[in-house]
N, C-alpha and C positions, 0 to 999 in steps of 0.2 A: 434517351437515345442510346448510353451507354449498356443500359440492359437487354436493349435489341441487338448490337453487335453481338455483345459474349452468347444472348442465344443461339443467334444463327451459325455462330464458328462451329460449338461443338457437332451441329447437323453436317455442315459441310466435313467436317473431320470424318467422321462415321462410317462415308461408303468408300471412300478410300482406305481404312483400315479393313474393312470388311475385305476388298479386294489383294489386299496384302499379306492373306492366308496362306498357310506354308503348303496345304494342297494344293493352291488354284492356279500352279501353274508349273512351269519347267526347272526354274530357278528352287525348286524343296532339294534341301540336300541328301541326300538317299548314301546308303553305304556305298554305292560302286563313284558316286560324285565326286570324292575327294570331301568328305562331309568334316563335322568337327571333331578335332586330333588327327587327321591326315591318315584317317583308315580308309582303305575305300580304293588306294592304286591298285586296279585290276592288272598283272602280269600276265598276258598271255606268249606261251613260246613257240617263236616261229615253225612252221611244220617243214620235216623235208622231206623229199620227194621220196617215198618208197624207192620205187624203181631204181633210181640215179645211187644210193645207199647200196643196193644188194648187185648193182652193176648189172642189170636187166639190160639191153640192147632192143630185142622184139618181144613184143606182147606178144603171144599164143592165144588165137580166136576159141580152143580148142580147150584148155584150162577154166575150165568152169567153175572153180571154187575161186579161180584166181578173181577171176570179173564179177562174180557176183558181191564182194566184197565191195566193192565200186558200184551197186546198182541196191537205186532202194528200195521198199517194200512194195511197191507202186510199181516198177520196173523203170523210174527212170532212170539216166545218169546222172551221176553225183556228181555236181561242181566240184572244182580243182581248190577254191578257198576254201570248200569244206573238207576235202582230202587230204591236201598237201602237195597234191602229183605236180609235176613242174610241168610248165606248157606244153612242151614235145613229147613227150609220155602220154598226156593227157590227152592229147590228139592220134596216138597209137592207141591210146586206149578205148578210146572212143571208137574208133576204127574196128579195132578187136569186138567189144561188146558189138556193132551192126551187124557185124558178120556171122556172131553164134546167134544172132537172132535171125538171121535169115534162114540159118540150118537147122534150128530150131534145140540148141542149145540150150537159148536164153529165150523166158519170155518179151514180148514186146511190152505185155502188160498185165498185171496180175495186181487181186485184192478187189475186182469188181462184186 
């Protein structure tokens, strides 16, 4: 009877090890993790606002190299986490960009 225990332990051990693969799930330590020796703190620096920096007050619909900086390859606009623009800018800005696209400044959409 003792040699039926020790066999069936090692089975049961088995898929559980299997499952405890450093692929198989979220917990693998990768460089950006904080992995082993504490390499891996991603620093990123916060963005500031163009505009608010060079003391901008109004967007200019009218500056089209200005806007197209802000608009991607597709013609959309570009998110404010991916710029940096500070809300109220980003809302002139956006403003701005409609408006050379109604007059046909800017495209609505390109890259089809």
């Amino acid at each position: 009877m003792a040699e039926e225990i020790q066999n069936k332990a090692p089975e049961a051990a088995a898929p559980s090890a299997a499952a405890a693969s450093p692929s198989s799930g979220p917990r693998s330590s990768g460089p950006r993790t904080g992995g082993p020796g504490g390499r891996g703190k991603f620093f990123r620096r916060k963005k500031v606002c163009k505009f608010c920096t060079e003391k901008i007050d109004s967007i200019p619909y009218r500056d089209v190299r200005l806007l197209q900086g802000f608009i991607a390859e597709r013609g959309k606009i570009v998110p404010r986490r991916l710029t940096g623009v500070c809300t109220t800018h980003q809302r002139r800005l956006t403003r701005a960009i409609k408006q050379a696209r109604n007059i046909a400044l800017l495209p609505f959409a390109s890259g089809f």
